[in-house]
C-alpha positions in Angstrom: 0.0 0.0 0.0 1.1 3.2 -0.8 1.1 5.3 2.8 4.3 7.8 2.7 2.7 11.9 2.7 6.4 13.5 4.0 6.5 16.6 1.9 3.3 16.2 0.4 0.9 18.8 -0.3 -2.6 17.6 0.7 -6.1 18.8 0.8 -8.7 17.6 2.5 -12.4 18.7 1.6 -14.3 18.1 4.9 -11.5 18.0 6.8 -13.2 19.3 10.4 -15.9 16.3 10.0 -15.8 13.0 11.2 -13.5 11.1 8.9 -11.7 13.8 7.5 -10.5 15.3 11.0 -8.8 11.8 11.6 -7.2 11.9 8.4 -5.6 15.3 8.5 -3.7 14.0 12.0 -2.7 11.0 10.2 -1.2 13.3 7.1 0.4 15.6 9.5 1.5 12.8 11.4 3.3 11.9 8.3 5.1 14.6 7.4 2.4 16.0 4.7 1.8 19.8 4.2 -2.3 19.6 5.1 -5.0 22.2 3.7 -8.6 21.8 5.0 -11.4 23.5 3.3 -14.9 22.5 4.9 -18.4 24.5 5.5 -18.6 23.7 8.7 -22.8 23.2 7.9 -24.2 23.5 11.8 -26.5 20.0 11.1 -23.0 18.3 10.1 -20.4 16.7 12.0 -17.6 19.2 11.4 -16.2 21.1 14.3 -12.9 23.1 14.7 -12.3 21.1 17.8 -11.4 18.2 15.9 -8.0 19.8 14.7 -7.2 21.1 18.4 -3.4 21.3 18.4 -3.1 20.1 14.9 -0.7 22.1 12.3 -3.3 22.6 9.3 -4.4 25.2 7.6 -8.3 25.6 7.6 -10.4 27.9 5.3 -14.2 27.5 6.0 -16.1 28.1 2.9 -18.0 25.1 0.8 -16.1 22.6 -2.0 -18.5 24.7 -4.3 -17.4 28.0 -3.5 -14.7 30.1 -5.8 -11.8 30.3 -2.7 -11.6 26.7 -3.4 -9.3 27.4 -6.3 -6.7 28.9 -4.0 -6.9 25.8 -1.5 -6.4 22.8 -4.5 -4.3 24.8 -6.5 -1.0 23.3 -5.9 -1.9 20.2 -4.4 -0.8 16.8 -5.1 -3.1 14.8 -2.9 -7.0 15.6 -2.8 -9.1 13.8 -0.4 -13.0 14.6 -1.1 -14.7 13.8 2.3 -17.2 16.8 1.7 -20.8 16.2 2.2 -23.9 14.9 4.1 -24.6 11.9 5.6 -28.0 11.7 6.8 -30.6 9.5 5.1 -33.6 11.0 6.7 -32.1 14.6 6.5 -31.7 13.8 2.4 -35.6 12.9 2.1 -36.6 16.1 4.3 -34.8 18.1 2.2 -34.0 16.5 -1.0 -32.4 19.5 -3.0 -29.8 20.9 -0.1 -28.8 17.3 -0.3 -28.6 17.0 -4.1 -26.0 20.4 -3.6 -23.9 19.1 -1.7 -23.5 15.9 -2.5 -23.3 16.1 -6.7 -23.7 19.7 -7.4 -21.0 21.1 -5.5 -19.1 17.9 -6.3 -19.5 19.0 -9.9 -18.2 22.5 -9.3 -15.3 21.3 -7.0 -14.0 18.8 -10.2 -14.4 21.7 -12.9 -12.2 24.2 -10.3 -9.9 21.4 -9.7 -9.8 21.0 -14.0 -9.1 24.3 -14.2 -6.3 24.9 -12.1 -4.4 21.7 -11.0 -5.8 18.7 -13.4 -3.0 16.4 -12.4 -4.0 16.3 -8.7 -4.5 13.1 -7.4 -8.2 12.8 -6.0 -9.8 10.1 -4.0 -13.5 10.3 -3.1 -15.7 9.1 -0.1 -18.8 7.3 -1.6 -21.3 5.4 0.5 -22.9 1.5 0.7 -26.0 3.6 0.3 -25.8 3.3 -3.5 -26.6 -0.4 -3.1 -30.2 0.5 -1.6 -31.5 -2.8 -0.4 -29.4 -5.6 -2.0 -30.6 -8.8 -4.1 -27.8 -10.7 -2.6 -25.0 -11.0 0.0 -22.3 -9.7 0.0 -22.3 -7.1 -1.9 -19.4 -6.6 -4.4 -18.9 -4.0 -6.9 -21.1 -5.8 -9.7 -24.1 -5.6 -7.5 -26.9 -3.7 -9.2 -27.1 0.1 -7.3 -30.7 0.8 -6.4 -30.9 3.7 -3.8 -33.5 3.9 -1.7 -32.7 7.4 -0.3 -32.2 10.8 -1.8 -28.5 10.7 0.3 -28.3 7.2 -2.2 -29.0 8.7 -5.4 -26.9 12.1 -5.0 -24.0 10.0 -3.5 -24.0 8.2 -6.4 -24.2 11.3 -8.8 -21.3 12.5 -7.3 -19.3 9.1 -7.0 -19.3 9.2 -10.6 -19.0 12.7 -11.4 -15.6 11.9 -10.2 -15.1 8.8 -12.4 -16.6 10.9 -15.9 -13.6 13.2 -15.0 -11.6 10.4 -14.8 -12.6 9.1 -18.2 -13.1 12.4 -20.2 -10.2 14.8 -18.9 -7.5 11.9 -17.7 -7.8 13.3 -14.1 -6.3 10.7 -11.9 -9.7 9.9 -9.3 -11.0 7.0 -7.3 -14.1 6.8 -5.6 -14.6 4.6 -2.3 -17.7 2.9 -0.9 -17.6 3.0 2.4 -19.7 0.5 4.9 -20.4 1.8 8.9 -17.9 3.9 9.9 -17.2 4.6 13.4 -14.5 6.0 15.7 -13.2 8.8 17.2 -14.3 12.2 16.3 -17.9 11.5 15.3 -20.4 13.4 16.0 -22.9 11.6 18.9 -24.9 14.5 20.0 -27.7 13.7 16.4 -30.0 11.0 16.1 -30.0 11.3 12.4 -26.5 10.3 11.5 -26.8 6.5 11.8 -27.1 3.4 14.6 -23.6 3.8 15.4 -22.8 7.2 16.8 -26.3 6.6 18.9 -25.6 3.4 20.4 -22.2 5.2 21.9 -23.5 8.1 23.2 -26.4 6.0 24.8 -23.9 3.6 26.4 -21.3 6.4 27.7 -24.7 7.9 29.6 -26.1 4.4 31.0 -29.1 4.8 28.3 -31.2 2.6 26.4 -30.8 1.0 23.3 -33.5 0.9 21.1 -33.2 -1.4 18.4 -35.8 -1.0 15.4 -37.6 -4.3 14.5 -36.1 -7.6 16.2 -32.5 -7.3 15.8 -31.2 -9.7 13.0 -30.4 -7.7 10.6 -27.0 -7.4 9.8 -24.1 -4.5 9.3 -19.9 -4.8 8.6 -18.7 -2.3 10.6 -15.5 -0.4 9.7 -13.0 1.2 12.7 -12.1 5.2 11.1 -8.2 3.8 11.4 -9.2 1.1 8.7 -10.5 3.9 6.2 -7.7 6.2 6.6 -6.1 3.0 5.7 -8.0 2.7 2.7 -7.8 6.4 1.4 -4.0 6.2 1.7 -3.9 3.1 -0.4 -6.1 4.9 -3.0 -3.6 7.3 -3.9 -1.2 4.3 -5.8 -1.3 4.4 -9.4 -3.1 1.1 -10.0 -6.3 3.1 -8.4 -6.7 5.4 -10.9 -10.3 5.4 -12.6 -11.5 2.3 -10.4 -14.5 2.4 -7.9 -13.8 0.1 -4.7 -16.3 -1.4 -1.8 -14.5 -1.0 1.7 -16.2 -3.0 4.6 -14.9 -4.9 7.3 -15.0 -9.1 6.3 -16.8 -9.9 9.6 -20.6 -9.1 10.5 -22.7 -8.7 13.3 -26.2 -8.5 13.7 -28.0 -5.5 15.3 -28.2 -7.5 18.8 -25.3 -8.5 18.9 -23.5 -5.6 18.0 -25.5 -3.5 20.5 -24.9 -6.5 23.1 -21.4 -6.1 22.5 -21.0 -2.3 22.6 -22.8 -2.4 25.8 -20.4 -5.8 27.3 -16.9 -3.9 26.1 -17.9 -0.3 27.5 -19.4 -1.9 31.1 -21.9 0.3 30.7 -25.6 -0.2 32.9 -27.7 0.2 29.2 -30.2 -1.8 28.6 -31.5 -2.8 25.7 -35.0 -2.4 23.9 -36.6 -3.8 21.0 -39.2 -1.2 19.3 -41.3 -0.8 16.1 -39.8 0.8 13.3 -40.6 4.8 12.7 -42.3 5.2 9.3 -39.8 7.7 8.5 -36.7 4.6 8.4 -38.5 1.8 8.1 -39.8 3.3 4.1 -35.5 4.1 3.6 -34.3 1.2 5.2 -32.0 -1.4 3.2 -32.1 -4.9 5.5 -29.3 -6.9 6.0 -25.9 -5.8 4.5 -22.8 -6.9 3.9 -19.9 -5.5 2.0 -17.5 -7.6 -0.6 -14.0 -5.6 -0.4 -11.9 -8.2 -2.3 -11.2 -6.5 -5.3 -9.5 -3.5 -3.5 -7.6 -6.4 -1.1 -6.0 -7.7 -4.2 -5.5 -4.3 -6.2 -4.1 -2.3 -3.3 -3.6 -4.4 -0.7 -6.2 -2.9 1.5 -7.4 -5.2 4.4 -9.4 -4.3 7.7 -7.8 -5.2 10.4 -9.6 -3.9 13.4 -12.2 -6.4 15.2 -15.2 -4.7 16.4 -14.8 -5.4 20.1 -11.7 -3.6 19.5 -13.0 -0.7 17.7 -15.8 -0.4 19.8 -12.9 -0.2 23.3 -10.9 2.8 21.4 -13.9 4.3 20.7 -15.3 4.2 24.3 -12.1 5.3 25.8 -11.6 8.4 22.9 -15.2 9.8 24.1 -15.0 9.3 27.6 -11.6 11.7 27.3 -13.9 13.9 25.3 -17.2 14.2 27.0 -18.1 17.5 24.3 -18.4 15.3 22.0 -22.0 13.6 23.3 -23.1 17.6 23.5 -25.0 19.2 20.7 -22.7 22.4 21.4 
């Protein structure tokens, strides 16, 4: 895998959000000259926080707006971690989602065209493209069939980023990435998937409510195995390919909630409960992700076991109690 940044110069579009904050520490951490350019959208996971003590320059503005010319202009590495996440939040509000998932993704390529077309970009897509799946697991030849608005504009933008690829030679790669969780995510919304929910409930002794009778099933993926990933993306052989990224192992529901609540030794009980109308019309069943072609293109393997996961991610948040508060 490709993972040496010393001397680099890197951008990272979303870089105060959940994923992206972790990666900027690990390109600092490797010697890489870091630029972060995110919108810092209040109903997003992006804080300033997340860089506390970190040596990056930050410029709040959107991926869409014209001062991102002057942050990708000379840069050699472009990570594209800009967007939203929430599936409800998509079908509430289907055109701010639309924006800034493929719109502004669409602006963000032409800028980068214009001024630095040999910039090596790697984009976060999402299992959401999928939509309910005919079978498991799900490699890249699955059929995509979104069920959400957050589905179909992830996908619009996914391969906005490969149409570059094809029509201008403008080296990208686009990731589909299962359940991430880790440090630095946001816990204080309910709207931003299981995972971030089930922590915050278990740091505060709080019950876990588990929509329909727990047996469906998720791969989760530890943040330190994406970084992972996106470094690995940067090699030559990624150029103009499309990769799943999951975690080989899954859990069902129950057990994954029985297991966060074991490893943390927290008092939470846990609940069973109908499914709200507003997830049950969005929701995709069982998943599970096929990531073999990007193990033997790049490499690539997960290597952190949930229990694992779920301990450093415990720990992180109880040394950062903000992080569970919606300010």
């Amino acid at each position: 895998m490709q993972t040496h940044v010393g001397g680099t110069v890197c951008v990272v579009a979303g870089g105060l959000g959940f994923i992206g904050s972790n990666l900027v520490r690990r390109l600092v951490d490797g010697g890489a000259h870091v630029r972060v350019i995110d919108a810092l959208v209040p109903t997003h996971g992006g804080d300033k926080r997340n860089l506390d003590g970190v040596d990056a320059d930050v410029v709040v503005a959107g991926i869409g707006d014209p001062v991102a010319a002057e942050v990708v202009a000379d840069a050699q590495l472009i990570f594209n971690l800009a967007g939203q996440v929430s599936h409800t939040a998509s079908m509430i509000d289907p055109v701010t989602d639309l924006t800034l998932n493929a719109l502004d993704h669409a602006q963000f390529l032409e800028t980068v065209r214009r001024v630095n077309p040999a910039a090596r970009i790697v984009h976060a897509s999402t299992r959401q493209v999928y939509g309910r799946p005919e079978r498991l697991p799900v490699d890249e030849n699955t059929p995509v069939s979104p069920v959400d608005v957050n589905g179909v504009a992830k996908l619009a933008g996914e391969q906005l980023h490969l149409v570059y690829c094809r029509a201008y030679s403008m080296a990208t790669t686009s990731l589909r990435l299962s359940n991430v969780y880790g440090p630095r995510q946001r816990l204080s919304r309910d709207d931003l998937g299981f995972l971030p929910v089930w922590f915050r409930k278990v740091l505060r002794g709080e019950t876990l409510e588990i929509f329909g009778d727990g047996s469906q099933r998720r791969d989760c993926l530890h943040v330190d195995d994406v970084l992972d990933a996106l470094l690995a993306s940067t090699a030559d052989a990624a150029v103009g390919r499309m990769y799943n990224v999951g975690h080989c192992r899954d859990h069902s529901l129950a057990e994954i909630a029985q297991m966060m609540v074991a490893v943390s030794g927290s008092a939470s009980e846990i609940r069973f409960v109908e499914w709200p109308a507003d997830h049950e019309r969005i929701d995709i069943g069982s998943f599970k992700m096929d990531s073999e072609c990007i193990v033997a293109e790049l490499g690539w393997k997960a290597r952190v076991p949930l229990s694992e996961g779920i301990r450093d991610t415990v720990t992180f948040y109880g040394d950062h109690p903000w992080y569970q508060s919606s300010t």
